[in-house]
One Martini backbone bead per residue (centre of mass of N, CA, C, O) as a GRO file, in nm:
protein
  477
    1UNK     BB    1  -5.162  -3.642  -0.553
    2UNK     BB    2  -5.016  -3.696  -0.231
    3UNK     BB    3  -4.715  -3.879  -0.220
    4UNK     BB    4  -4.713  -3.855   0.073
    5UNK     BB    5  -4.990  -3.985   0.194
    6UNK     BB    6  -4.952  -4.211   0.000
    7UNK     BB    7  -4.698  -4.367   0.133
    8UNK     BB    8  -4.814  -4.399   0.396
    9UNK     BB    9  -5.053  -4.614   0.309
   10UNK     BB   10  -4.809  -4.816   0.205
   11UNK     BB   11  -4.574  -4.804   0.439
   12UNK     BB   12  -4.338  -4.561   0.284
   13UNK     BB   13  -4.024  -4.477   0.375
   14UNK     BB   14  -3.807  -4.254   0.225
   15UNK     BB   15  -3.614  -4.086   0.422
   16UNK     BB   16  -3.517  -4.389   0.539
   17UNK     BB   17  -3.387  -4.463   0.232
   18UNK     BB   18  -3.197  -4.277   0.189
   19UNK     BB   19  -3.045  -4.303   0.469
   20UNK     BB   20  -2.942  -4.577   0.401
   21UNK     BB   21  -2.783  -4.554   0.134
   22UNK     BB   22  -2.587  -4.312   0.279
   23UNK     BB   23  -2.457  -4.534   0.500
   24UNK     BB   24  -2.357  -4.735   0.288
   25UNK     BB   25  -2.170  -4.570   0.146
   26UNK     BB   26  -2.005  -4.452   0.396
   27UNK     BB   27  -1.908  -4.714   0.513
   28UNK     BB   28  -1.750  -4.811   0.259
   29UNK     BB   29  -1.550  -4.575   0.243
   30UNK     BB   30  -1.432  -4.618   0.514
   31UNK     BB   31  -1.342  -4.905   0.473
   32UNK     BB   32  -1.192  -4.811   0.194
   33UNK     BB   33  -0.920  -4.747   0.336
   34UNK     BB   34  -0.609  -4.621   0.340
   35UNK     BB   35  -0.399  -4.617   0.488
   36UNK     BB   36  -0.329  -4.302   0.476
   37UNK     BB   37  -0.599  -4.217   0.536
   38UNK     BB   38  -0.608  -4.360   0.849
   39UNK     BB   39  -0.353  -4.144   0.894
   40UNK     BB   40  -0.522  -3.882   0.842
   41UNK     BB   41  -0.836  -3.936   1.057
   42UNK     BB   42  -0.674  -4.091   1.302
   43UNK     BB   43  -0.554  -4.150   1.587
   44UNK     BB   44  -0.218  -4.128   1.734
   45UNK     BB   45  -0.160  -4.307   1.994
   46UNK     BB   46  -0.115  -4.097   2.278
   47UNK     BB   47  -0.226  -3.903   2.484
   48UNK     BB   48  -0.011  -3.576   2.348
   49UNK     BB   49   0.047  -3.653   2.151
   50UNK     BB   50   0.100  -3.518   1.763
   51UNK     BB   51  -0.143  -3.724   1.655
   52UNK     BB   52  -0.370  -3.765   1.795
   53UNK     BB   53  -0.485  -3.499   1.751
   54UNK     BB   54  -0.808  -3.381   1.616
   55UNK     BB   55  -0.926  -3.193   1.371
   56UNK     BB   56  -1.258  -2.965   1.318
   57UNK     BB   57  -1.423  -2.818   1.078
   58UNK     BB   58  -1.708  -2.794   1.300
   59UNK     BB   59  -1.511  -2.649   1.491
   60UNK     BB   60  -1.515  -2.340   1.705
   61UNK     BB   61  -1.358  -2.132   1.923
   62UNK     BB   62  -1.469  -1.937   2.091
   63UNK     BB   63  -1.371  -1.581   2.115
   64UNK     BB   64  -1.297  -1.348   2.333
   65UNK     BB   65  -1.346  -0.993   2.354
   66UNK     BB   66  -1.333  -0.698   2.390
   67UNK     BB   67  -1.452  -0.370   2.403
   68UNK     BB   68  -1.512  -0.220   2.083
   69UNK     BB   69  -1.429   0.113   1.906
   70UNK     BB   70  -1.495   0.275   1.585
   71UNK     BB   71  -1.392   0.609   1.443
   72UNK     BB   72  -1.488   0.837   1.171
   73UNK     BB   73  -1.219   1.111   1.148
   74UNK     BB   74  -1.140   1.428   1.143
   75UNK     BB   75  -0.835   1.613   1.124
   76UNK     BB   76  -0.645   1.853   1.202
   77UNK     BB   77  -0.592   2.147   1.060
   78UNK     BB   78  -0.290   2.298   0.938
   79UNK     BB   79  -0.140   2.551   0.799
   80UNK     BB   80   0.143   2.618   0.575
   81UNK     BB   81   0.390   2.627   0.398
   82UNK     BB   82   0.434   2.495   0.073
   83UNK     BB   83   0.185   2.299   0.077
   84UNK     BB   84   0.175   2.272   0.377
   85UNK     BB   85   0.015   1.988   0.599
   86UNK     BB   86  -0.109   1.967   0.961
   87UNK     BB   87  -0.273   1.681   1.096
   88UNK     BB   88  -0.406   1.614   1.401
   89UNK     BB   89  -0.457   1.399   1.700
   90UNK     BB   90  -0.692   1.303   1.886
   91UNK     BB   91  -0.702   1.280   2.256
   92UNK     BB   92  -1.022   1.107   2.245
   93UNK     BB   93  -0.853   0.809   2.200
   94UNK     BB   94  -0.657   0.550   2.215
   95UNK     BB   95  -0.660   0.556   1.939
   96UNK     BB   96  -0.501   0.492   1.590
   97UNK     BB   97  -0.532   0.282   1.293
   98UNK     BB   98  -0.551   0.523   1.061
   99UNK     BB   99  -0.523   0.676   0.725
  100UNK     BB  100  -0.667   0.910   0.493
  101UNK     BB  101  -0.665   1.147   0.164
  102UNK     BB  102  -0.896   1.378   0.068
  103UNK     BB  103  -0.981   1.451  -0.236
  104UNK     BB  104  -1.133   1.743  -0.434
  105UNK     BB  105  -1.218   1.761  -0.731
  106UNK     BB  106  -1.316   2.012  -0.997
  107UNK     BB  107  -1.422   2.082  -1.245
  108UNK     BB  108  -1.308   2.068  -1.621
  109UNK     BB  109  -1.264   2.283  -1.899
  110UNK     BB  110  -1.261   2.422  -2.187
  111UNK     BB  111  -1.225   2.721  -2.370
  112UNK     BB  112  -1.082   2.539  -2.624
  113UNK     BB  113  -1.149   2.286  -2.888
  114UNK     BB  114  -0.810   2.265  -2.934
  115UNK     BB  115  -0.860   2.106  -2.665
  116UNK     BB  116  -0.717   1.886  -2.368
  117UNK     BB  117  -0.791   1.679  -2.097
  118UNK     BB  118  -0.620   1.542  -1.813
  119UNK     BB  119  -0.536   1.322  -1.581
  120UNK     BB  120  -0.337   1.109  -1.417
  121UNK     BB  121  -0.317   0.860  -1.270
  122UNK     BB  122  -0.328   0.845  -0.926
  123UNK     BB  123  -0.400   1.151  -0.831
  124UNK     BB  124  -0.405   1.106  -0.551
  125UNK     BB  125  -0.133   1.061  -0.478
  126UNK     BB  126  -0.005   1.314  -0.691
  127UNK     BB  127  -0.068   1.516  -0.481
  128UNK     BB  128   0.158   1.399  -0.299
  129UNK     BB  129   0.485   1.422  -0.200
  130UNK     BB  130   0.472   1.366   0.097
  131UNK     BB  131   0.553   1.223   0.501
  132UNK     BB  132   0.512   1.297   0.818
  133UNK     BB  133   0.572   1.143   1.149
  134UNK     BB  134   0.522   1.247   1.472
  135UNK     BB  135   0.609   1.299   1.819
  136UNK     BB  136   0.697   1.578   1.968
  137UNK     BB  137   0.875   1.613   1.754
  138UNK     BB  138   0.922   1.331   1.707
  139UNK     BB  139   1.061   1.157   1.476
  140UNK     BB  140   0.951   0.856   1.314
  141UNK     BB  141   0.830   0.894   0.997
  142UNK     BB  142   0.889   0.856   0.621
  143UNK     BB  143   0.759   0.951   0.284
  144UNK     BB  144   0.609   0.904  -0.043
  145UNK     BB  145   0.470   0.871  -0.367
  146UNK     BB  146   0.599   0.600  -0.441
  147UNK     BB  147   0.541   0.440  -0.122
  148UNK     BB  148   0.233   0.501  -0.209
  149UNK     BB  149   0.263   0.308  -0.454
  150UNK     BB  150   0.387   0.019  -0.349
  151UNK     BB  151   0.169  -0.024  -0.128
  152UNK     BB  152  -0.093  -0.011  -0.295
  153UNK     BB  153   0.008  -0.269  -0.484
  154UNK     BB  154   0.093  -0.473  -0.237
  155UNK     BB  155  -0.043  -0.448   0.043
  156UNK     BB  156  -0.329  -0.465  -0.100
  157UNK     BB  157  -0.563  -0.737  -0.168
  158UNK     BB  158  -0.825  -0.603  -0.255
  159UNK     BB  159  -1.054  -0.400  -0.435
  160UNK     BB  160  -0.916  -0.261  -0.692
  161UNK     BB  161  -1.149  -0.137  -0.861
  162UNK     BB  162  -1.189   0.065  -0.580
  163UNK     BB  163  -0.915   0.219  -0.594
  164UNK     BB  164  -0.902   0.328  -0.826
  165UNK     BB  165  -1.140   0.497  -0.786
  166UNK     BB  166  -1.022   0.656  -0.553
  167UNK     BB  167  -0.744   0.713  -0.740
  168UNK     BB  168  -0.882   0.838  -1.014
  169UNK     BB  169  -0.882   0.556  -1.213
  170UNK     BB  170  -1.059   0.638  -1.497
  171UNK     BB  171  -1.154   0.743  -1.760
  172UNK     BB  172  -1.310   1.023  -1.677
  173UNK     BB  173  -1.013   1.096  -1.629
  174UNK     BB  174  -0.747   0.988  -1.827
  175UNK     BB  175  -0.875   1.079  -2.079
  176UNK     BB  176  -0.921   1.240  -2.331
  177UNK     BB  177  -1.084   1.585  -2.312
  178UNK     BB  178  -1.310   1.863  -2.270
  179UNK     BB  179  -1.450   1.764  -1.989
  180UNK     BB  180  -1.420   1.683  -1.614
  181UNK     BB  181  -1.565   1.547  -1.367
  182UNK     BB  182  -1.613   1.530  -1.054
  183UNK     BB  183  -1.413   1.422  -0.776
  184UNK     BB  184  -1.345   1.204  -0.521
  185UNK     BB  185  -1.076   1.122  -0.347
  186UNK     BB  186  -0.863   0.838  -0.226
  187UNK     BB  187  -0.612   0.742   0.039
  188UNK     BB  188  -0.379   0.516   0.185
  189UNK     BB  189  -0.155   0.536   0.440
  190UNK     BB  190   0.150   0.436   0.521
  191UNK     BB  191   0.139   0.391   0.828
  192UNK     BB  192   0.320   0.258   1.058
  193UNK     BB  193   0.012   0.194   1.229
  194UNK     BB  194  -0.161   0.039   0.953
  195UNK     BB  195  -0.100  -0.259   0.934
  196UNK     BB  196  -0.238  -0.341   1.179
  197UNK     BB  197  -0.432  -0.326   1.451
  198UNK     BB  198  -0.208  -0.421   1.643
  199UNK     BB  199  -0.063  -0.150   1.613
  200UNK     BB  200  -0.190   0.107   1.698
  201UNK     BB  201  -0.172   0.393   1.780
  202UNK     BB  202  -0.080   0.530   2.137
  203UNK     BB  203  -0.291   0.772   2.282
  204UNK     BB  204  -0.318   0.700   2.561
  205UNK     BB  205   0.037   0.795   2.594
  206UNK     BB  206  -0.077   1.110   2.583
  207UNK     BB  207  -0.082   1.410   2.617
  208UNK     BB  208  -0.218   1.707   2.544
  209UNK     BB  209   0.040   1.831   2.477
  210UNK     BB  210   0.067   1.617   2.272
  211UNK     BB  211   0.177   1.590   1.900
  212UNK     BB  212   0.013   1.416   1.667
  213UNK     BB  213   0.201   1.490   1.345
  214UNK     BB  214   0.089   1.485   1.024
  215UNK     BB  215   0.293   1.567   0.753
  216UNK     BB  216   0.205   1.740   0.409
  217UNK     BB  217   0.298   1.750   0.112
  218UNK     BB  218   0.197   1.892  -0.157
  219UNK     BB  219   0.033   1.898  -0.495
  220UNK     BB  220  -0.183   2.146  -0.601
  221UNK     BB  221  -0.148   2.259  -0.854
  222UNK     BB  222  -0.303   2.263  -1.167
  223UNK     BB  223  -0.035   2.284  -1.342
  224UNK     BB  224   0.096   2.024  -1.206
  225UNK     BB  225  -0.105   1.847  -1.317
  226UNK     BB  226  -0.287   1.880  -1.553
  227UNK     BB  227  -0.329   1.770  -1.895
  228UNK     BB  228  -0.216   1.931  -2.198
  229UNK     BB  229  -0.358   1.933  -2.561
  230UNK     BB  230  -0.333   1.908  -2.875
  231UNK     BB  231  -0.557   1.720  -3.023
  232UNK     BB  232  -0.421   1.690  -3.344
  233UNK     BB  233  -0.138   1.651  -3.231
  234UNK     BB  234  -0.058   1.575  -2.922
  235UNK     BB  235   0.064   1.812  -2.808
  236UNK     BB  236   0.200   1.965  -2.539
  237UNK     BB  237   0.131   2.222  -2.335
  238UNK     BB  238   0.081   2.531  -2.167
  239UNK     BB  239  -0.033   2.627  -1.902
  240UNK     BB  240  -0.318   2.842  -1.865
  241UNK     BB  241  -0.590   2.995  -1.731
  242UNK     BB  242  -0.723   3.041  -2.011
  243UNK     BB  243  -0.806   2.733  -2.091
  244UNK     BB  244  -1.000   2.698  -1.806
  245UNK     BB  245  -1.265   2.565  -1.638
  246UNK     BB  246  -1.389   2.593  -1.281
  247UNK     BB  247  -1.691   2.560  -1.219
  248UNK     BB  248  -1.748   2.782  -1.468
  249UNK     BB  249  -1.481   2.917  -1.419
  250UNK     BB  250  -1.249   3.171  -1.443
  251UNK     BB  251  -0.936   3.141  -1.345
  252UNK     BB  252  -0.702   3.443  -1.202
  253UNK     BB  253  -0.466   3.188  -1.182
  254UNK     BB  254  -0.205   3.005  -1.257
  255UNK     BB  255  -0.218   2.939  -0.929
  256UNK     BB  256  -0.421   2.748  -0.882
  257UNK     BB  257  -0.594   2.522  -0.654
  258UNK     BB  258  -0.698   2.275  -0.479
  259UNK     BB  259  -0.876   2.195  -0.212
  260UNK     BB  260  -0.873   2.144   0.057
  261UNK     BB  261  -0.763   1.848   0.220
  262UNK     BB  262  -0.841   1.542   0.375
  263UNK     BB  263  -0.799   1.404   0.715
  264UNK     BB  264  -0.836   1.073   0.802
  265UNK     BB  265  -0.928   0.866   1.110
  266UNK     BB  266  -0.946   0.538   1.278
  267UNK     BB  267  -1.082   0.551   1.575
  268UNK     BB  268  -0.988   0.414   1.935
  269UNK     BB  269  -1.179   0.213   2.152
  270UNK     BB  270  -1.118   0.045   2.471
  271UNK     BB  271  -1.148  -0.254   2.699
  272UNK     BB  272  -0.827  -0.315   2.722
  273UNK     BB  273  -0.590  -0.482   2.987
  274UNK     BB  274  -0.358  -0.419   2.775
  275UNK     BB  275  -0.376  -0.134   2.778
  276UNK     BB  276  -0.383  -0.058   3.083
  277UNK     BB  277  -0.097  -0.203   3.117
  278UNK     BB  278   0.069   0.031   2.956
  279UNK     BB  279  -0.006   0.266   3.197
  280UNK     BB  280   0.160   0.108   3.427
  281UNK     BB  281   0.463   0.142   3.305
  282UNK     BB  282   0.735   0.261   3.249
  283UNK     BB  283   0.735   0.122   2.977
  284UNK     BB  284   0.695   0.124   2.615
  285UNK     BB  285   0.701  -0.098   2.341
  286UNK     BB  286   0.741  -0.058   1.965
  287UNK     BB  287   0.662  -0.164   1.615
  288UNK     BB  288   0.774  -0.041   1.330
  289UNK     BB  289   0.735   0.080   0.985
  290UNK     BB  290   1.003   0.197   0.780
  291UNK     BB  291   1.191   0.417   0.512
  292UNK     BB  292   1.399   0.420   0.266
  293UNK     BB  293   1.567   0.662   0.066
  294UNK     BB  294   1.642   0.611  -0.282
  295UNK     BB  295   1.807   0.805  -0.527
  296UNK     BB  296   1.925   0.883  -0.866
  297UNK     BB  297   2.066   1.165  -0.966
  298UNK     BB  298   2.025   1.062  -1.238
  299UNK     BB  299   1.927   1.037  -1.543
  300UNK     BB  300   1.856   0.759  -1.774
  301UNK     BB  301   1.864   0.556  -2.009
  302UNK     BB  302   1.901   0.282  -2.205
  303UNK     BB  303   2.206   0.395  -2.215
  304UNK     BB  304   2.305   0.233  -2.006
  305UNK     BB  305   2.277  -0.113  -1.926
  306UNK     BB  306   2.369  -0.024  -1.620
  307UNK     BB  307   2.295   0.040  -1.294
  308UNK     BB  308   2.411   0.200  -0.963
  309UNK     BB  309   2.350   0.148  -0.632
  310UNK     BB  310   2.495   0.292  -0.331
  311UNK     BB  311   2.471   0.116  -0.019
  312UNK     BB  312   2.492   0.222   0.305
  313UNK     BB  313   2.596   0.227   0.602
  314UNK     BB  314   2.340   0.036   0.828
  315UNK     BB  315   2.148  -0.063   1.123
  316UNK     BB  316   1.911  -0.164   0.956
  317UNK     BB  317   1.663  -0.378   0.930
  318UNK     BB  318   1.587  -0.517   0.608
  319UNK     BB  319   1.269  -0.672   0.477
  320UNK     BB  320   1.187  -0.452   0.208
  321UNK     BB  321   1.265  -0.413  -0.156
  322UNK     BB  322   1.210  -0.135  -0.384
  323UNK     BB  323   1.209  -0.114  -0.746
  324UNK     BB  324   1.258   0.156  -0.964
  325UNK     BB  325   1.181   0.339  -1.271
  326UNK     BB  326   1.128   0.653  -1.354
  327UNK     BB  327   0.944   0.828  -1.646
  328UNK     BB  328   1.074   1.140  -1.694
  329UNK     BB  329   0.869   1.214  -1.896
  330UNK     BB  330   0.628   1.192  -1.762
  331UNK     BB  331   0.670   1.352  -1.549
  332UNK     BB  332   0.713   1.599  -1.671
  333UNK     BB  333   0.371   1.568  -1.784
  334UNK     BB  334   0.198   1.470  -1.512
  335UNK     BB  335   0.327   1.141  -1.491
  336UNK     BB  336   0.310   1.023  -1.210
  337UNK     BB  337   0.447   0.705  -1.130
  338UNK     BB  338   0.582   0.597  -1.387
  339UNK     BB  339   0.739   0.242  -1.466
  340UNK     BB  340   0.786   0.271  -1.815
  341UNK     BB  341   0.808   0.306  -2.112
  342UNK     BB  342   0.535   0.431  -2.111
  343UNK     BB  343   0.421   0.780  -2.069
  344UNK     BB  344   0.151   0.766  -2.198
  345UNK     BB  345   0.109   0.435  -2.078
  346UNK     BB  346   0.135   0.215  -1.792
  347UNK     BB  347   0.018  -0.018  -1.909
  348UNK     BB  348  -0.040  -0.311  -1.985
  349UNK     BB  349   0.068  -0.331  -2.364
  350UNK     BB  350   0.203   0.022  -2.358
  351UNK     BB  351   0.379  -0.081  -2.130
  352UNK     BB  352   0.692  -0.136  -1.983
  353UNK     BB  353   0.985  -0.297  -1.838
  354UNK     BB  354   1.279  -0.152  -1.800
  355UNK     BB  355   1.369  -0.438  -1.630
  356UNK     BB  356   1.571  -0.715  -1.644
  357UNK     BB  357   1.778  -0.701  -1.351
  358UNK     BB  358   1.866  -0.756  -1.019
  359UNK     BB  359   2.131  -0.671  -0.775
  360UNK     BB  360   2.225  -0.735  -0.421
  361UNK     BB  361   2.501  -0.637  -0.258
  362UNK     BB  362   2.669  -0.735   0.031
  363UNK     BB  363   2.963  -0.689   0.095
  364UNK     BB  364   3.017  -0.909   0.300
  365UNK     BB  365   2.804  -1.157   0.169
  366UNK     BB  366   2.728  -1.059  -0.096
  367UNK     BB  367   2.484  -1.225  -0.285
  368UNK     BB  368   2.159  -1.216  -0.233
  369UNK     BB  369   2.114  -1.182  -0.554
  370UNK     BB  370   2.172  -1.249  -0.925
  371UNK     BB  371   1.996  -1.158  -1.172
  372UNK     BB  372   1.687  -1.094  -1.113
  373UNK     BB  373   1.412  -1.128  -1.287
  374UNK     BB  374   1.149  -0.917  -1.329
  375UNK     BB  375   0.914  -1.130  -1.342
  376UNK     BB  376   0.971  -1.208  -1.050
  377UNK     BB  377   0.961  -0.942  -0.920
  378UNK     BB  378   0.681  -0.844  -1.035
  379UNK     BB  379   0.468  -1.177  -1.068
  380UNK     BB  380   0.552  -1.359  -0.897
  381UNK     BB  381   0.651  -1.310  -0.584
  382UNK     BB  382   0.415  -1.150  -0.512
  383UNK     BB  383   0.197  -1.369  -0.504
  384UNK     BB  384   0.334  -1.503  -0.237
  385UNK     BB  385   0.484  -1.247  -0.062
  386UNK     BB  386   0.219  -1.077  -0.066
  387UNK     BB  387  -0.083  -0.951  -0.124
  388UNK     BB  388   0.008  -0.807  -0.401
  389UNK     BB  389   0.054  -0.764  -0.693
  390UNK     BB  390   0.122  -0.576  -0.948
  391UNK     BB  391  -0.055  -0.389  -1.198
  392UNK     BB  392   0.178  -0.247  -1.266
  393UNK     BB  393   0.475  -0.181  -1.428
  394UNK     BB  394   0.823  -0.183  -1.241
  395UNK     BB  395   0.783  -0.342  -0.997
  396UNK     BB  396   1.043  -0.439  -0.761
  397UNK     BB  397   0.966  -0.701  -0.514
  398UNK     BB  398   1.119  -0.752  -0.192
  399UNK     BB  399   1.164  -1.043   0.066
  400UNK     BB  400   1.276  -1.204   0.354
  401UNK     BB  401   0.966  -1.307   0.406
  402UNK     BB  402   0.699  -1.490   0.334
  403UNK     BB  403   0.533  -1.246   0.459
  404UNK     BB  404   0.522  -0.879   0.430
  405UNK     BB  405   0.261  -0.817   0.576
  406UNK     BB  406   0.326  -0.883   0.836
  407UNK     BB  407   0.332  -0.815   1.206
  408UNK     BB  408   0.548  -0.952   1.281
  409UNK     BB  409   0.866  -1.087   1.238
  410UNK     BB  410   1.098  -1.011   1.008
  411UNK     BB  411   1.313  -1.103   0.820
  412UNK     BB  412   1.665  -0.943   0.811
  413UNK     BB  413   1.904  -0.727   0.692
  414UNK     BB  414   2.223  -0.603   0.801
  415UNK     BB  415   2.350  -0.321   0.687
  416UNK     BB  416   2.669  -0.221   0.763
  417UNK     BB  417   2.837  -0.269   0.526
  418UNK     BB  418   2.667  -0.253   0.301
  419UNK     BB  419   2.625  -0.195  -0.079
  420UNK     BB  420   2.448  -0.315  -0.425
  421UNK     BB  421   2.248  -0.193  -0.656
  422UNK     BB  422   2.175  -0.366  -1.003
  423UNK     BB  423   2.052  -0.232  -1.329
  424UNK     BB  424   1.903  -0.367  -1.595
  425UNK     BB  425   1.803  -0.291  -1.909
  426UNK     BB  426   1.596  -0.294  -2.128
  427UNK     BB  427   1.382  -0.269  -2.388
  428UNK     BB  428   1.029  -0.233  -2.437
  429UNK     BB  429   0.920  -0.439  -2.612
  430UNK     BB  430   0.848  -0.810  -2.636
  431UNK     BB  431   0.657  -0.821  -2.894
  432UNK     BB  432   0.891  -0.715  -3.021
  433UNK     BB  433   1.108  -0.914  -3.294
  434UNK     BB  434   1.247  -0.661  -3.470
  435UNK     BB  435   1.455  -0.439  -3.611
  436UNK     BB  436   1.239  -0.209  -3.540
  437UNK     BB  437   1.191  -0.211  -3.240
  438UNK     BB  438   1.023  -0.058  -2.995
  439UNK     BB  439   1.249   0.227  -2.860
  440UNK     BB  440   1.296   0.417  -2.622
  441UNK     BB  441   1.364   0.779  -2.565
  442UNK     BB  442   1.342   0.762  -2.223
  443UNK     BB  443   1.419   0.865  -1.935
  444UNK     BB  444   1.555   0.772  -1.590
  445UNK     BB  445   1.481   0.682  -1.222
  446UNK     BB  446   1.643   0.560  -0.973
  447UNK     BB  447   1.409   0.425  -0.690
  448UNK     BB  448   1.489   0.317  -0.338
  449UNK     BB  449   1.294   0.089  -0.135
  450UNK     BB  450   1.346   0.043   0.259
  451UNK     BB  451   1.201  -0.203   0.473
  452UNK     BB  452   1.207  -0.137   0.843
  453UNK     BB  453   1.239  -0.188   1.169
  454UNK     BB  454   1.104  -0.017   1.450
  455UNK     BB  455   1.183   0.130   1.791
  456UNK     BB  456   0.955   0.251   1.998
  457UNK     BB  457   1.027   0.389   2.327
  458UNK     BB  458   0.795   0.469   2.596
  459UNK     BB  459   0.981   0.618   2.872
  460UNK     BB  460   0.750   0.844   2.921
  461UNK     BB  461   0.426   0.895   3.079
  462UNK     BB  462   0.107   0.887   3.116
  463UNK     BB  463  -0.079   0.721   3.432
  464UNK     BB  464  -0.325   0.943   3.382
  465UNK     BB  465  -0.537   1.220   3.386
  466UNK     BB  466  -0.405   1.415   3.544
  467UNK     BB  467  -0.110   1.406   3.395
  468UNK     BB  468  -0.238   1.449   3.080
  469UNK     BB  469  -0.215   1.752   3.136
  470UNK     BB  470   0.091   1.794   3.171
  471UNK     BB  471   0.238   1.538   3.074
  472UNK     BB  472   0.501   1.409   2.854
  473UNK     BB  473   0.599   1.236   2.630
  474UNK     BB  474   0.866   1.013   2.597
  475UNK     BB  475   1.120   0.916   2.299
  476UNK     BB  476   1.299   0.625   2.178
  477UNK     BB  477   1.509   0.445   1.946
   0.00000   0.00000   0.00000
C-alpha cells in the first residue's frame, strides 16, 4: 500500500507534524541560550557601532572580477656555455605568473648484472645549479638548487605525493636496481613573481626589445647524477659509459648529457583597469622576494660540536630565515641536498637532523633567538607559520611575520649591523640510547638562506604599442 496515499486519507500531514518538531526544538534551544551565546548570535548597540553588524555563513557578495586567460606556453631556449641556458619570455601577453622546468629522464639498464643504479630523491631539483632572472640584463633575483629545495619543502601545501612523483622521488626510480625507466620530471621554480598571483612579473611594461631572460646553470651529465653500485658489496664505483645503456643504445662518452630541459611560463592576458592604469604613470613599483646565500667555507664533522657563521652588514630587510647542513658525503655520492644524518637515506627514521639548536645573534640588538631547538624549527613553527612543514629531516626555518607565504608586506630585521648565526650538531639517532649509539662520520657543509623584500621601480617604460618597438624598460632597485 502506498503509505502517501494512506495518510492522506487519514488526513494526517507527516512532514508538517515533522516541521512542528524541528520548530519546537529551535524554539527552545533559542530560548534557552545562555547570556554568552546572546552575545555572540545578536547585534549590539546601535547600527555603526562594531558589534551590532552579524555576519552571515549563507551569504557571500558575489565580487565582479576583470576577464582573464592564462596560458602554458614553452619559453624560448638559448643554449649557452658550461651546461648554462637562457630562457626568454614571450612578449606576447601582460604577464608571466609562474615558471617551471620539465626534464625527461631516458631509460638506463646495466650492461652488467653486478652492478646497480638508482637517482637520488628530487632528480628534478637535482638536476639545477642555479638560476638567475634578469630583465634588460638588469639582475633581479638569483637563487639555488638549496633554496629551491627549502622552498618546495615550505612553501606548497597541498599534494606533496603529487610533487615527490613531479620531483621524481617514487620507488621506481630511487630503489637500487638493474633497469630505471623513463620519467618526466617537473619542479617550480620559486621566482620573484611566482609567489601569488598578484606578483605576477608585468610584461606589460616591456618593450620588444626588452628580454626577460631566466639563466639556468644546469646539472646534465648523467656520471654527475646517477648513482652506481656493485650489488654484493654496495661499494659506490666510478661512472663509466660502458657500464649502461642508455634508451637500448651505449653512450659514446663519459659526458653523455640529459636532454635538452624545458621551461615552461603560465602566462597572463588581463582586461584589468589597474593594468592599464600602470601603463599610463610615469613609475611603477614591484615588490618581490629575493634570497641570500651564505654557505660555510669548509665541510665540518660531528665535532666540533658548534659551528658558526657571520652575517655581514647588509640593508636588506630579512624576513625568513633557512638553515641547514648538507651532508657531503652524500653530494660526493650525488645524494645532492641530503640534510640528514644518513648518506644514504634521508628520510625521517633512516636519517635524522644533524641540527641540535640554532641561535641567531644581531650585533647591535642582541639574540634574536637563542639555542632554539631543531624540533620547534624543523616540525613545530612551520606547522603554524609556513604553508607547509618539511617533510624531509634538517630544514630550520624561521620567519619574522605569522604566515611567511603571505604576499603581503612581512614584519623584517635590518640586518645593517650584521650578525651571527650558531648551530650546535648532535649525535644520529635519537632512538639510539646505547653506549653503542650510531654516530654518523660523514662531514657536512652550513648552508644559510635568507629571505628579503625587494624593490623593483620600473622608472621608465613604454606607454603604448608604438613606442614597445623602439622604447626600452628601465629598473632600479
Amino acid at each position: 500500500m502506498n503509505n502517501r496515499s494512506d495518510s492522506h486519507k487519514r488526513g494526517i500531514d507527516f512532514s508538517k507534524m515533522a516541521d512542528n518538531k524541528k520548530n519546537q526544538v529551535f524554539r527552545y534551544l533559542k530560548e534557552s541560550l545562555s547570556d554568552l551565546q546572546r552575545n555572540i548570535h545578536n547585534p549590539k548597540g546601535r547600527e555603526g557601532d562594531p558589534e551590532y553588524n552579524i555576519y552571515s555563513p549563507f551569504y557571500v557578495s558575489f565580487k565582479k572580477i576583470p576577464f582573464y586567460a592564462h596560458y602554458p606556453e614553452k619559453l624560448r631556449t638559448i643554449p649557452n656555455e658550461s651546461n648554462s641556458i637562457t630562457f626568454v619570455a614571450s612578449h606576447d601577453f601582460d604577464g608571466i605568473l609562474y615558471t617551471y622546468i620539465k626534464q625527461h629522464l631516458p631509460m638506463i639498464s646495466v650492461t652488467d648484472e653486478k652492478y646497480e643504479i638508482c637517482w637520488g630523491p628530487d632528480i628534478a631539483i637535482s638536476t639545477i645549479e642555479n638560476v638567475e632572472l634578469k630583465a634588460s640584463d638588469i639582475h633581479i633575483a638569483a637563487f639555488d638548487d638549496t633554496y629551491i629545495t627549502d622552498y618546495n619543502q615550505t612553501m606548497i601545501s597541498k599534494n606533496h605525493n603529487l610533487i615527490d612523483f613531479n620531483h621524481g622521488t617514487v620507488p621506481w626510480l630511487t630503489e637500487w636496481r638493474k633497469k630505471l625507466p623513463s620519467h618526466t620530471t617537473s619542479v617550480f621554480l620559486p621566482m620573484p613573481y611566482s609567489k601569488d598571483e598578484s606578483t605576477f612579473f608585468p610584461l606589460c611594461l616591456c618593450g620588444h626589445q626588452d628580454r626577460i631572460e631566466h639563466i639556468v646553470k644546469f646539472r646534465r651529465c648523467i656520471k654527475d647524477l646517477i648513482r652506481i653500485r656493485v650489488a654484493s658489496t654496495k661499494e659506490p664505483v666510478q661512472f663509466s659509459a660502458n657500464m649502461i645503456t642508455i634508451d637500448g643504445k651505449t653512450p659514446s662518452s663519459d659526458d653523455v648529457m640529459l636532454p635538452t630541459p624545458e621551461m615552461w611560463g603560465e602566462y597572463l592576458l588581463c582586461e584589468d583597469e589597474r593594468i592599464s592604469i600602470r601603463t599610463k604613470q610615469e613609475r611603477s613599483t614591484y615588490y618581490f622576494d629575493s634570497v641570500i646565500q651564505i654557505d660555510g667555507n669548509t665541510p665540518i664533522s660531528r665535532n666540533p660540536s658548534v659551528t658558526e657563521l657571520d652575517v655581514e652588514s647588509m640593508s636588506h630587510n630579512i624576513h625568513t630565515i633557512y638553515v641547514q647542513l648538507e651532508n657531503v658525503t652524500a653530494k660526493e655520492n650525488k645524494y645532492y641536498n641530503n640534510f640528514s644524518t644518513n648518506s644514504e637515506d634521508r628520510n625521517y627514521g633512516a636519517g635524522w637532523s644533524p641540527i641540535d639548536s640554532v641561535s641567531f645573534r644581531e650585533t647591535k640588538a642582541g639574540y634574536i633567538f637563542r639555542d632554539l631547538d631543531s624540533t620547534s624549527l624543523e616540525r613545530i613553527l612551520p606547522l603554524k607559520h609556513f604553508p607547509s612543514a618539511p617533510r624531509i629531516p634538517g630544514i630550520c626555518c624561521w620567519t619574522f611575520g605569522i604566515n611567511a607565504g603571505d604576499y603581503h608586506a612581512i614584519p623584517a630585521i635590518n640586518l645593517s649591523g650584521g650578525g651571527k648565526i650558531s648551530v650546535k650538531i648532535k649525535d644520529t639517532n635519537p632512538l639510539i640510547a646505547t653506549e653503542e649509539a650510531d654516530k654518523t662520520e660523514d662531514s657536512f657543509q652550513l648552508k644559510i638562506r635568507m629571505v628579503y623584500t625587494k624593490q623593483i621601480v620600473f622608472s621608465s617604460f613604454p606607454k603604448n604599442d608604438s613606442e614597445k618597438i623602439s622604447k626600452r624598460l628601465s629598473l632600479s632597485s
